[in-house]
Jmol script that loads the backbone (N, CA, C; Angstrom):
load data "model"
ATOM      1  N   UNK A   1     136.450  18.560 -68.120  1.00  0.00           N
ATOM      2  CA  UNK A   1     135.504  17.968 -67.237  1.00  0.00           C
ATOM      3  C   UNK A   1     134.593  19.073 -66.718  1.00  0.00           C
ATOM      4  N   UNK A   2     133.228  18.685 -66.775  1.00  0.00           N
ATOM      5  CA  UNK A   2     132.485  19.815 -66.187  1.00  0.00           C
ATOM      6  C   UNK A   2     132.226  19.432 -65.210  1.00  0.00           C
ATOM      7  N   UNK A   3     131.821  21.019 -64.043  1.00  0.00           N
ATOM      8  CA  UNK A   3     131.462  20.401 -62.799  1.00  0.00           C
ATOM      9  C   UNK A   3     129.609  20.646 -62.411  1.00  0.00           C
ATOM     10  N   UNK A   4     129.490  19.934 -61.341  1.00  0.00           N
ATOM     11  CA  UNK A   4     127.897  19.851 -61.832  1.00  0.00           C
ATOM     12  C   UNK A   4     128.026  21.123 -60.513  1.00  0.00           C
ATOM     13  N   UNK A   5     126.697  22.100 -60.998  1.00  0.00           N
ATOM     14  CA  UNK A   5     126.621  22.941 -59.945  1.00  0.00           C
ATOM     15  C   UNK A   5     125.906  22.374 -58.525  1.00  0.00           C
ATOM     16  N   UNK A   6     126.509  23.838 -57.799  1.00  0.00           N
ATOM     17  CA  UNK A   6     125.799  23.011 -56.130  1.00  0.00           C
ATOM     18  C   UNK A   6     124.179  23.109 -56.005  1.00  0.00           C
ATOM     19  N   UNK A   7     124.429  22.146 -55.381  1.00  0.00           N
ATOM     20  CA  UNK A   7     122.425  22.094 -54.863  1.00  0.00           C
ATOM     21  C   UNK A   7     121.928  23.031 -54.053  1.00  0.00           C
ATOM     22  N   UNK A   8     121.026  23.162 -54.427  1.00  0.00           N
ATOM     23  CA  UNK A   8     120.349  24.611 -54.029  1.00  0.00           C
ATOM     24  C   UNK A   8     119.870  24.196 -53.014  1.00  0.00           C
ATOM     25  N   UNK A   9     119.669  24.697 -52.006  1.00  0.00           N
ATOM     26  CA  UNK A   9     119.373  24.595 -50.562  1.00  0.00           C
ATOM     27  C   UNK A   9     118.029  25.081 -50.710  1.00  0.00           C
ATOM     28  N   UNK A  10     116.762  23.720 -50.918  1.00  0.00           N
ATOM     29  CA  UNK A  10     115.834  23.482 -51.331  1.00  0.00           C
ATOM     30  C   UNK A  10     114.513  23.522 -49.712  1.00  0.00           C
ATOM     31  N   UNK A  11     115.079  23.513 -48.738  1.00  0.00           N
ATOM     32  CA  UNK A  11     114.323  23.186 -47.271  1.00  0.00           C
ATOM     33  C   UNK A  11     113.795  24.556 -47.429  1.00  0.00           C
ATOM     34  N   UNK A  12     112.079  24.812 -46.666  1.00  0.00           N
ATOM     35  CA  UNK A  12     111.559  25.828 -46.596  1.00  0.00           C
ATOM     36  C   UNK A  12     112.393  26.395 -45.713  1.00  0.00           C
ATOM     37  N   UNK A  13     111.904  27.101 -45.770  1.00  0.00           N
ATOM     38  CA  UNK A  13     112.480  28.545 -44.565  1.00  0.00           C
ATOM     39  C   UNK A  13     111.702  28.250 -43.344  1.00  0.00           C
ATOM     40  N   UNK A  14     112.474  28.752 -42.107  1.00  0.00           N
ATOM     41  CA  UNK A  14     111.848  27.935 -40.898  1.00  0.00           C
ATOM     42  C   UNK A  14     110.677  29.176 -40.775  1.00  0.00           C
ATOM     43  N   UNK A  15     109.944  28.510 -40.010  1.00  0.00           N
ATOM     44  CA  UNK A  15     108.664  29.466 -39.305  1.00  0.00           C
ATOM     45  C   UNK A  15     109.219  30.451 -38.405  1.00  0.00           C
ATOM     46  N   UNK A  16     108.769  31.421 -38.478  1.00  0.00           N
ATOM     47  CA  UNK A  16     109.027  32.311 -37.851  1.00  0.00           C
ATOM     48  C   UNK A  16     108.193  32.446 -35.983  1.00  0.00           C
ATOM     49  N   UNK A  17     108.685  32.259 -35.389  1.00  0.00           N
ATOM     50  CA  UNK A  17     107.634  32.400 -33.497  1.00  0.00           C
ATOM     51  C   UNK A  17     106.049  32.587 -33.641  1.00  0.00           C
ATOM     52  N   UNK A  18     106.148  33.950 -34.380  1.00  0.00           N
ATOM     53  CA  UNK A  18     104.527  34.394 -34.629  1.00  0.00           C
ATOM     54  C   UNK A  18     103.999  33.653 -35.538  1.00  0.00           C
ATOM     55  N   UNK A  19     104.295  32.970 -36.183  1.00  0.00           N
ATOM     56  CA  UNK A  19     103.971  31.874 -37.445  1.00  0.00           C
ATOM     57  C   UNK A  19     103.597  30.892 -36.441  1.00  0.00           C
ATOM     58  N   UNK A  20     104.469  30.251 -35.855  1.00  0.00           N
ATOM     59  CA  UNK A  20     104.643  28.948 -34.904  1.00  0.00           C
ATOM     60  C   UNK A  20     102.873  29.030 -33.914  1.00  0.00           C
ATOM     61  N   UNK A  21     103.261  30.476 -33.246  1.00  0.00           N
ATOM     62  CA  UNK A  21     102.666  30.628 -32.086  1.00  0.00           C
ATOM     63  C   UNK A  21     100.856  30.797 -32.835  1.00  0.00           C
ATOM     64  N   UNK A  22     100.889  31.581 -34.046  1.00  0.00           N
ATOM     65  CA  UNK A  22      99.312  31.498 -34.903  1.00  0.00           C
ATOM     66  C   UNK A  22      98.807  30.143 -34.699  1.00  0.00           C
ATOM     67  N   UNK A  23      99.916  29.530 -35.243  1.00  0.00           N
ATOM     68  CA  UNK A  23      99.231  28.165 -35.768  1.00  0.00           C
ATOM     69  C   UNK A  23      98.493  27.378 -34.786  1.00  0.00           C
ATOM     70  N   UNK A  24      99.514  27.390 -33.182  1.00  0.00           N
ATOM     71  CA  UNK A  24      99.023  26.616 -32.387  1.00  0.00           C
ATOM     72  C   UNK A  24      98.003  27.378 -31.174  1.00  0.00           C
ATOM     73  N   UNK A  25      97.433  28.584 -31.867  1.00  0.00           N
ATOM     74  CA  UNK A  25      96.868  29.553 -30.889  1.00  0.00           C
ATOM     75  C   UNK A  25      95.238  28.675 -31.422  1.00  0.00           C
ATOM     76  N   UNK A  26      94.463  28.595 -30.084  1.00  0.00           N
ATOM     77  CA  UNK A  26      93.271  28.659 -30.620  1.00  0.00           C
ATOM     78  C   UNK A  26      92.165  29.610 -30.563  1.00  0.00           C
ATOM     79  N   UNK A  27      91.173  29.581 -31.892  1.00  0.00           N
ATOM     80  CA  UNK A  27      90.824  30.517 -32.300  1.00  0.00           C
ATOM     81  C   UNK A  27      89.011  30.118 -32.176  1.00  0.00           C
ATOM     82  N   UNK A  28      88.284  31.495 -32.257  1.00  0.00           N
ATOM     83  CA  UNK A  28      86.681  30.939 -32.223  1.00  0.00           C
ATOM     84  C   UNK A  28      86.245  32.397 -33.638  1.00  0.00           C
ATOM     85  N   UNK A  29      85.366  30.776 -33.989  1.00  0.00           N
ATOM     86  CA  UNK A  29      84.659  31.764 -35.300  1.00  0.00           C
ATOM     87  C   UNK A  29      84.231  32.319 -34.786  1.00  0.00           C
ATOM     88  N   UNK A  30      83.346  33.537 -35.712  1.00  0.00           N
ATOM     89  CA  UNK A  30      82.156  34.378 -35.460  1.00  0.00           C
ATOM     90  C   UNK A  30      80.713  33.432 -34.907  1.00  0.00           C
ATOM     91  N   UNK A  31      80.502  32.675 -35.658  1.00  0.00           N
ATOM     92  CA  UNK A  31      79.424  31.654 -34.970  1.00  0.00           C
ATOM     93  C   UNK A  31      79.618  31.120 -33.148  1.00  0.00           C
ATOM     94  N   UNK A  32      80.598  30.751 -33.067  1.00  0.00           N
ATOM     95  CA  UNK A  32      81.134  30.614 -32.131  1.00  0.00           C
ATOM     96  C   UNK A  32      80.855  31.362 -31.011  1.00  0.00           C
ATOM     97  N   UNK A  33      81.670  32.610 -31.500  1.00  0.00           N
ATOM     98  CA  UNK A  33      81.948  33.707 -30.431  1.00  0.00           C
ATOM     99  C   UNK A  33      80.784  34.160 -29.930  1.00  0.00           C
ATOM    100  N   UNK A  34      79.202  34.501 -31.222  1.00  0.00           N
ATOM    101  CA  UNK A  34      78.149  34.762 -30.823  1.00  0.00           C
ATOM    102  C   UNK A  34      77.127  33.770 -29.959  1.00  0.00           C
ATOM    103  N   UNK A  35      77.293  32.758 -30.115  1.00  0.00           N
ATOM    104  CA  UNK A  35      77.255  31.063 -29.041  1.00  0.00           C
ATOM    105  C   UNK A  35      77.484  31.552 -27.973  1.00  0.00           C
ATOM    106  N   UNK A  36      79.032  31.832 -27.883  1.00  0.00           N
ATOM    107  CA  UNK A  36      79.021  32.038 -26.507  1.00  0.00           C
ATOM    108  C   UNK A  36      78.703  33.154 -25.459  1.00  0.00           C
ATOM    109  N   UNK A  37      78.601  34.253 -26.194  1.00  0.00           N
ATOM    110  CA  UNK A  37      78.036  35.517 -26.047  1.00  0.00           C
ATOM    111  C   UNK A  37      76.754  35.105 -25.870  1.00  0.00           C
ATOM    112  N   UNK A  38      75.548  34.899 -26.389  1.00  0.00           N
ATOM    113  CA  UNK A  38      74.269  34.435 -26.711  1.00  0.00           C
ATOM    114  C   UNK A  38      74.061  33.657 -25.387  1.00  0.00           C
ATOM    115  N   UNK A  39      75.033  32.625 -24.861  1.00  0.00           N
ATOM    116  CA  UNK A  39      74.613  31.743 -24.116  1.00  0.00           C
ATOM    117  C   UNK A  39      75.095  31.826 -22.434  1.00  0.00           C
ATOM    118  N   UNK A  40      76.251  33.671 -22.491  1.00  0.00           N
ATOM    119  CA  UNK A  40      76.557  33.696 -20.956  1.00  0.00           C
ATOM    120  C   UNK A  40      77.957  32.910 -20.770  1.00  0.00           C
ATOM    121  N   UNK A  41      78.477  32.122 -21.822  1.00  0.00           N
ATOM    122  CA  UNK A  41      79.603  31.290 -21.462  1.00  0.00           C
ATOM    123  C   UNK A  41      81.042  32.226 -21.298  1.00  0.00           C
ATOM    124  N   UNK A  42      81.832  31.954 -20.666  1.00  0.00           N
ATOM    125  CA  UNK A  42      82.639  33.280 -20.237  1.00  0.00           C
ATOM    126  C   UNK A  42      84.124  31.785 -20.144  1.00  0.00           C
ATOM    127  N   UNK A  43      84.848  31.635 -20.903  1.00  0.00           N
ATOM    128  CA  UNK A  43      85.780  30.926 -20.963  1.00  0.00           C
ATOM    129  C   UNK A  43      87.077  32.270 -19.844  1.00  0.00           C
ATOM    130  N   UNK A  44      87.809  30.876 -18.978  1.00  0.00           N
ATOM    131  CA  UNK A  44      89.119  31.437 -18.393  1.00  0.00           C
ATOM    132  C   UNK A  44      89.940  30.976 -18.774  1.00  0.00           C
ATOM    133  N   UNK A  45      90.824  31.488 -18.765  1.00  0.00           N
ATOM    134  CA  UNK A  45      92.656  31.033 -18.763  1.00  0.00           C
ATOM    135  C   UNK A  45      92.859  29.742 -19.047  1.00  0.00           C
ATOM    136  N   UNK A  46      92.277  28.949 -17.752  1.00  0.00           N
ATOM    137  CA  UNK A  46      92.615  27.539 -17.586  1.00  0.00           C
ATOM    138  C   UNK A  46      91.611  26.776 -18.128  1.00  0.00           C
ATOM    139  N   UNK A  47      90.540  27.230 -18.715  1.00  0.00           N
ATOM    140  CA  UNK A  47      89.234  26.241 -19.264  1.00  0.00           C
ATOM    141  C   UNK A  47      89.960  26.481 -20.747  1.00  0.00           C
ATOM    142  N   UNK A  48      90.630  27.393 -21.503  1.00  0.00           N
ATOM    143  CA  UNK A  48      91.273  28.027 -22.413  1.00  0.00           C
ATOM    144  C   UNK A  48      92.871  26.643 -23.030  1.00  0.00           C
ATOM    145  N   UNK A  49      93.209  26.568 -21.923  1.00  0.00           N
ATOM    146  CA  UNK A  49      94.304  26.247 -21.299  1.00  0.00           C
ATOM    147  C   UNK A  49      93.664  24.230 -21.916  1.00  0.00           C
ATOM    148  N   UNK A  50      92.722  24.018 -20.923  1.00  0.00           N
ATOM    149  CA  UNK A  50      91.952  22.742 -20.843  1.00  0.00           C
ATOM    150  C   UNK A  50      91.505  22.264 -22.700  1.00  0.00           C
ATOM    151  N   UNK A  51      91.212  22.893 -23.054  1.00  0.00           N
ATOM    152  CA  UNK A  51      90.502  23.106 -24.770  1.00  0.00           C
ATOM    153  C   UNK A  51      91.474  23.041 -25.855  1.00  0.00           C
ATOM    154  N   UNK A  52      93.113  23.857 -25.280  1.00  0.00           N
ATOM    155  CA  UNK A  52      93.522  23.109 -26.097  1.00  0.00           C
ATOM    156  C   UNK A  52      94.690  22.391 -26.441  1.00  0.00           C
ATOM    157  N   UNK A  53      94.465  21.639 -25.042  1.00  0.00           N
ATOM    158  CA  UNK A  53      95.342  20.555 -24.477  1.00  0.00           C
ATOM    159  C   UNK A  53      94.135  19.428 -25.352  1.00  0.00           C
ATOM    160  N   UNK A  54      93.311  19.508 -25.144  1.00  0.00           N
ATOM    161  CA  UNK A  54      91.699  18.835 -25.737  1.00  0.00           C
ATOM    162  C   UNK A  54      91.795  18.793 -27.316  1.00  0.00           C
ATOM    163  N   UNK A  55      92.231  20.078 -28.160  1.00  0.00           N
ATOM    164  CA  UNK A  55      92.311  19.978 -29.335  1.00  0.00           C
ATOM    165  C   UNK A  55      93.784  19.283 -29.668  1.00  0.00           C
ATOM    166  N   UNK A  56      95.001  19.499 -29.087  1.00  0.00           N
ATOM    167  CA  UNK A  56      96.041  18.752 -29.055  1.00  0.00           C
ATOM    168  C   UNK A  56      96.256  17.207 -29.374  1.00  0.00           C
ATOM    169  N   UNK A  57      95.276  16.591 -28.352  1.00  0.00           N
ATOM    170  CA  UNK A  57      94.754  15.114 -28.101  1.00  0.00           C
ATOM    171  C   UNK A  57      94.452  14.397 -28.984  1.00  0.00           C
ATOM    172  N   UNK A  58      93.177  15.330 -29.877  1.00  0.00           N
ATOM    173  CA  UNK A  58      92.556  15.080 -30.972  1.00  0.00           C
ATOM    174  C   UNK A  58      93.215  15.372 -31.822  1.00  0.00           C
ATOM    175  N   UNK A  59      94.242  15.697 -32.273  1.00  0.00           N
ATOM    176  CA  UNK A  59      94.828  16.371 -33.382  1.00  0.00           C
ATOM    177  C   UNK A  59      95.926  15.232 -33.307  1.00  0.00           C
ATOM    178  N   UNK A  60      96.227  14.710 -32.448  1.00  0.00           N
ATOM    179  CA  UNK A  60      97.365  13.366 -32.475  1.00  0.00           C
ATOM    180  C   UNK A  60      96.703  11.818 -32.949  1.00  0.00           C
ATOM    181  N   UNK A  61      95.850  12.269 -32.499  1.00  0.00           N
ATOM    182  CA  UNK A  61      94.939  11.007 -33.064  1.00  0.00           C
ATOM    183  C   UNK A  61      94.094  10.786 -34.301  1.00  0.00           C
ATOM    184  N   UNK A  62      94.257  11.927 -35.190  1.00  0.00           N
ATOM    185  CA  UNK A  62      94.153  12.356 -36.478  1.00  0.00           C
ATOM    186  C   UNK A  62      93.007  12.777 -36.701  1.00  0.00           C
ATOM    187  N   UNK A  63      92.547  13.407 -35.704  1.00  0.00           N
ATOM    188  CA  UNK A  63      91.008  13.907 -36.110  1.00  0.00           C
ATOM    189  C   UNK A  63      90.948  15.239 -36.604  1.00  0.00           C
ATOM    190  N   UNK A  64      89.699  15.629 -37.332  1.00  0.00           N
ATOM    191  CA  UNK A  64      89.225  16.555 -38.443  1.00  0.00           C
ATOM    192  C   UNK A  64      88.426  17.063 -37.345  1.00  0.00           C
ATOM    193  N   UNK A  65      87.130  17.100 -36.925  1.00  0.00           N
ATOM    194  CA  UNK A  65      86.423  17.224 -36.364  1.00  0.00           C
ATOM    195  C   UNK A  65      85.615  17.193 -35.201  1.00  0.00           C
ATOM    196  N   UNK A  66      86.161  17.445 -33.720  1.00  0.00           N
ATOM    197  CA  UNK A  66      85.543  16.789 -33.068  1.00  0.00           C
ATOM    198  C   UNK A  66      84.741  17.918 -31.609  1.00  0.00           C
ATOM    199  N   UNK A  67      84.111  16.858 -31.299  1.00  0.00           N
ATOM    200  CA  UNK A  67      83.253  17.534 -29.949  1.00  0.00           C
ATOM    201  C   UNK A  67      84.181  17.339 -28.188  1.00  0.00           C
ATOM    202  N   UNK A  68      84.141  18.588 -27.714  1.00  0.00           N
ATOM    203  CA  UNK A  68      84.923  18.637 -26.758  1.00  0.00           C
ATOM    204  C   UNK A  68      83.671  18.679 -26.077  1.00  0.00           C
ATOM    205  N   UNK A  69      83.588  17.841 -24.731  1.00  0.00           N
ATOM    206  CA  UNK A  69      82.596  18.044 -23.564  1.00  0.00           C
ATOM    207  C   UNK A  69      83.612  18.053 -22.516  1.00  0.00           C
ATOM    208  N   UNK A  70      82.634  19.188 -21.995  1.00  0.00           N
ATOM    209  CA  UNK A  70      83.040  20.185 -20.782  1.00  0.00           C
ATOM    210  C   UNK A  70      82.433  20.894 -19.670  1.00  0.00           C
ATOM    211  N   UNK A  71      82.447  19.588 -18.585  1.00  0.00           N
ATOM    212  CA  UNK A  71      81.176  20.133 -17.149  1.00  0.00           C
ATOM    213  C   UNK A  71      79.873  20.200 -18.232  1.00  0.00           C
ATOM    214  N   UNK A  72      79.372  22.013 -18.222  1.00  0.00           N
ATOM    215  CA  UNK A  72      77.966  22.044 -19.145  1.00  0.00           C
ATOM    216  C   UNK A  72      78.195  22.191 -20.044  1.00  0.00           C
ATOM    217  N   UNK A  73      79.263  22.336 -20.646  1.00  0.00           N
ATOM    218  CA  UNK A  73      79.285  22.917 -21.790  1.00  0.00           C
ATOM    219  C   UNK A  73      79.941  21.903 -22.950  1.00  0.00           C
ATOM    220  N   UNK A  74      79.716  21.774 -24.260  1.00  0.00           N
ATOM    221  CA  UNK A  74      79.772  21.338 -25.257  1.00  0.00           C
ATOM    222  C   UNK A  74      80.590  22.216 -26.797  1.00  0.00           C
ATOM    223  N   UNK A  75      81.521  22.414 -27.166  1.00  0.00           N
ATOM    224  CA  UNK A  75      82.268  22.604 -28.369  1.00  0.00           C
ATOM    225  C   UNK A  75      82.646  21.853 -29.489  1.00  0.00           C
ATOM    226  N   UNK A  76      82.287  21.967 -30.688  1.00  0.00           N
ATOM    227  CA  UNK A  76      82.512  21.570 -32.336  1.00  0.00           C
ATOM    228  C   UNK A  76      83.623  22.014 -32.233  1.00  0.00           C
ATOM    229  N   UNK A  77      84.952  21.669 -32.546  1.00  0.00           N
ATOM    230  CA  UNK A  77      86.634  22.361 -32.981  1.00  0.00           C
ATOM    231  C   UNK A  77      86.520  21.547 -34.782  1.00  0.00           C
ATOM    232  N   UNK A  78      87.090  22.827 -35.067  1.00  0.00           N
ATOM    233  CA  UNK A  78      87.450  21.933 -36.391  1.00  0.00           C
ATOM    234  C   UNK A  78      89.311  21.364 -36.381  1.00  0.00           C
ATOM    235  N   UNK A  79      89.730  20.520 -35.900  1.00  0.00           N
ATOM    236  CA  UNK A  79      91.124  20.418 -35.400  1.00  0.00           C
ATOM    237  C   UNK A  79      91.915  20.877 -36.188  1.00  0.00           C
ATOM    238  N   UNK A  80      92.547  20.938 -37.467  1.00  0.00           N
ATOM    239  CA  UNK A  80      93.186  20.913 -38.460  1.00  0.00           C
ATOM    240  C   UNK A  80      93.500  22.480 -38.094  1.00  0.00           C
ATOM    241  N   UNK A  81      92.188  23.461 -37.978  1.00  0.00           N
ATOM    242  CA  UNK A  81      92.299  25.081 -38.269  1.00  0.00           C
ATOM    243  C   UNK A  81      92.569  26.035 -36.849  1.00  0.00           C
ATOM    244  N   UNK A  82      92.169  24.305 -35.511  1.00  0.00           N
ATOM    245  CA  UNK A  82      92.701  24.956 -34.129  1.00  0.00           C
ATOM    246  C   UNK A  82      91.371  25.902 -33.922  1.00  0.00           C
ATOM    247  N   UNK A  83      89.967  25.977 -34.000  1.00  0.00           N
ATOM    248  CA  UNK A  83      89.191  26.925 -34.466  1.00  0.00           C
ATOM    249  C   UNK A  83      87.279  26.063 -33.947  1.00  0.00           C
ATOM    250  N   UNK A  84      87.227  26.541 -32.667  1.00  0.00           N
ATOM    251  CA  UNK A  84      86.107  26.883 -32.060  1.00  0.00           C
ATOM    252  C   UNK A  84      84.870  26.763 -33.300  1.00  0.00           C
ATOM    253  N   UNK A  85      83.872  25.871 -33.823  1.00  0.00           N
ATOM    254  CA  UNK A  85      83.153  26.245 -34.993  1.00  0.00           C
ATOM    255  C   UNK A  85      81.898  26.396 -33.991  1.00  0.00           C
ATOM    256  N   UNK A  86      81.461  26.167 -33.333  1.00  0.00           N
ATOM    257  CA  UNK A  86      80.551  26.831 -32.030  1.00  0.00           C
ATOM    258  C   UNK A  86      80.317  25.708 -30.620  1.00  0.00           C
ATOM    259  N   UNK A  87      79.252  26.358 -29.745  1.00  0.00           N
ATOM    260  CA  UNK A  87      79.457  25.963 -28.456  1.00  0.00           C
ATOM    261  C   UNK A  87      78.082  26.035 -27.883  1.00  0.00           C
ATOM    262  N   UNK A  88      77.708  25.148 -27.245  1.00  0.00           N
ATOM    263  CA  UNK A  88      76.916  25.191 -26.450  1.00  0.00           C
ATOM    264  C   UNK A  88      76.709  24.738 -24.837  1.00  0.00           C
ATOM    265  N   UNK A  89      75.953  25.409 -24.345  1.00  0.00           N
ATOM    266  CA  UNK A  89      75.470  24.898 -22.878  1.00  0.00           C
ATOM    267  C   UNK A  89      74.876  23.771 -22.806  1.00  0.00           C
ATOM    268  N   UNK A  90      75.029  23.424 -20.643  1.00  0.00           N
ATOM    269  CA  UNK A  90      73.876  22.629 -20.565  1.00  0.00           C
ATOM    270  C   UNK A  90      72.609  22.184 -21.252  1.00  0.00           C
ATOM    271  N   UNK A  91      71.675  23.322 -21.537  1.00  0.00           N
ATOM    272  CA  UNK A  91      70.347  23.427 -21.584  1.00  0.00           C
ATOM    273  C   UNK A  91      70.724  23.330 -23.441  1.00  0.00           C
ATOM    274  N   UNK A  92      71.376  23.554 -24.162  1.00  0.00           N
ATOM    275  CA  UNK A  92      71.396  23.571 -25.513  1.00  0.00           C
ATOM    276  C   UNK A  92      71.895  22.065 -25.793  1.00  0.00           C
ATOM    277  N   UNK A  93      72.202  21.341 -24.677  1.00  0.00           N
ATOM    278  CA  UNK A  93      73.067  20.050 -25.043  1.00  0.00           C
ATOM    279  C   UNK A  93      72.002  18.957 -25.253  1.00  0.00           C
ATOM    280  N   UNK A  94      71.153  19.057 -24.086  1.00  0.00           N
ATOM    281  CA  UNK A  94      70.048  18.231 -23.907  1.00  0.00           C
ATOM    282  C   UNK A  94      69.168  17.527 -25.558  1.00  0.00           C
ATOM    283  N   UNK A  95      69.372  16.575 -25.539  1.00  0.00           N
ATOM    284  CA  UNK A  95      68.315  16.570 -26.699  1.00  0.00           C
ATOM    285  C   UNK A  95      68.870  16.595 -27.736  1.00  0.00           C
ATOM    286  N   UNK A  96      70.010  16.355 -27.684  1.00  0.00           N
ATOM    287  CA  UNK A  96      70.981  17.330 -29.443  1.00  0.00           C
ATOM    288  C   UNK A  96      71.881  15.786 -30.004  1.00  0.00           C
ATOM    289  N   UNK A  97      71.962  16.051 -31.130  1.00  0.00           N
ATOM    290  CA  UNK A  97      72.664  15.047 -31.343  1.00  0.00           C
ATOM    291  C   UNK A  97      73.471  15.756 -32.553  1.00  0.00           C
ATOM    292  N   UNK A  98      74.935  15.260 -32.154  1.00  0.00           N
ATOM    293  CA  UNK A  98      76.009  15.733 -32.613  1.00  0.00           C
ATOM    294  C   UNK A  98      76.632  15.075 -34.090  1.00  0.00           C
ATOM    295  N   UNK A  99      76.497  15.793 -35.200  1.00  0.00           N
ATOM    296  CA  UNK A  99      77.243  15.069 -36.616  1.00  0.00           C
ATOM    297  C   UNK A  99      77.961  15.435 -37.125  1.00  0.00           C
ATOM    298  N   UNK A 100      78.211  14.676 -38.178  1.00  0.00           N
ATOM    299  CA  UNK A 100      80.028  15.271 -38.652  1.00  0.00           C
ATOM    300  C   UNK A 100      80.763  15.683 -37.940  1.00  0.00           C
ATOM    301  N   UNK A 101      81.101  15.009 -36.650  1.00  0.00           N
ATOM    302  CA  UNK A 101      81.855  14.321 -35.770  1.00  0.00           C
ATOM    303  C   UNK A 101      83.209  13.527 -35.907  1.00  0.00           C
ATOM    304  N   UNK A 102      84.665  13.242 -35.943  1.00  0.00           N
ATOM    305  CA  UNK A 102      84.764  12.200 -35.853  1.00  0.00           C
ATOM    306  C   UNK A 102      85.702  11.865 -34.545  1.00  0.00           C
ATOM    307  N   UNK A 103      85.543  12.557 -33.520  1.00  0.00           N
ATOM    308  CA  UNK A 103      85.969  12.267 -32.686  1.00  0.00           C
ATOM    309  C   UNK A 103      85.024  12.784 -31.024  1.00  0.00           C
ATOM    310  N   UNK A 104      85.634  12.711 -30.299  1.00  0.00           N
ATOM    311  CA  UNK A 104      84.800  13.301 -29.146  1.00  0.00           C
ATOM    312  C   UNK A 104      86.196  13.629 -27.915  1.00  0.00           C
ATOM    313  N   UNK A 105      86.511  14.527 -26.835  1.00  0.00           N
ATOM    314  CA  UNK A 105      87.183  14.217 -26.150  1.00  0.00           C
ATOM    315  C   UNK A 105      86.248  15.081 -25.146  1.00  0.00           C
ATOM    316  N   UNK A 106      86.447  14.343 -23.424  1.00  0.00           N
ATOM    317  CA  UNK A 106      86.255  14.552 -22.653  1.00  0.00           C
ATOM    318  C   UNK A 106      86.894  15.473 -21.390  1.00  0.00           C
ATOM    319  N   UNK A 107      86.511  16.879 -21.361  1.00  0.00           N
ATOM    320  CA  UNK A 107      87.627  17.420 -20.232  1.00  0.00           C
ATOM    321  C   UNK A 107      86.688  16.773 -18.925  1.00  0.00           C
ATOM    322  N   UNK A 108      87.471  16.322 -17.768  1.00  0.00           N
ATOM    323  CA  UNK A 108      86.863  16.742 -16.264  1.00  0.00           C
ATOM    324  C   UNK A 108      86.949  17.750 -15.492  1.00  0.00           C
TER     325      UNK A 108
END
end "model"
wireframe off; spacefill off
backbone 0.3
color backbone group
């Protein structure tokens, strides 16, 4: 009688903290970063904090793409990559109309 060999213990390998913690860190492109540089916007802790509790939201609700509004300010996230694709102010908001969109969330 033959015996069948054992099963290979086929489950990835768990993530490692810094793996974990990348993934759910959020990040701002170069476009982005110069947006906000360019425009005076000076993100804190807790507006930091606010964005991506904001990308969280959207990311449960299966969105790709969406616009975070915020007091004056306005952000493109691409959700999937956790990743700032740029930002604008008050005065850049005015007048603008937002595409390739498919979501929107609102901080107060």
């Amino acid at each position: 009688m033959q015996r069948k060999p054992a099963a290979m213990n086929t489950a990835a390998p768990e993530a490692s903290f810094e793996q974990v913690l990348q993934n759910n860190m959020l990040k701002f492109s170069n476009h982005a970063a110069k947006r906000l540089e360019q425009r005076g916007i000076e993100l804190g802790d807790r507006q930091l904090d606010q964005i991506s509790s904001a990308v969280d939201k959207a990311a449960a609700k299966g969105s790709k793409e969406s616009l975070i509004l915020m007091k004056d300010m306005a952000l493109i996230v691409s959700v999937p990559n956790r990743t700032v694709v740029t930002a604008l102010d008050g005065n850049a908001m005015k007048d603008n109309v937002f595409t390739q969109i498919d979501s929107a969330v609102i901080i107060s």
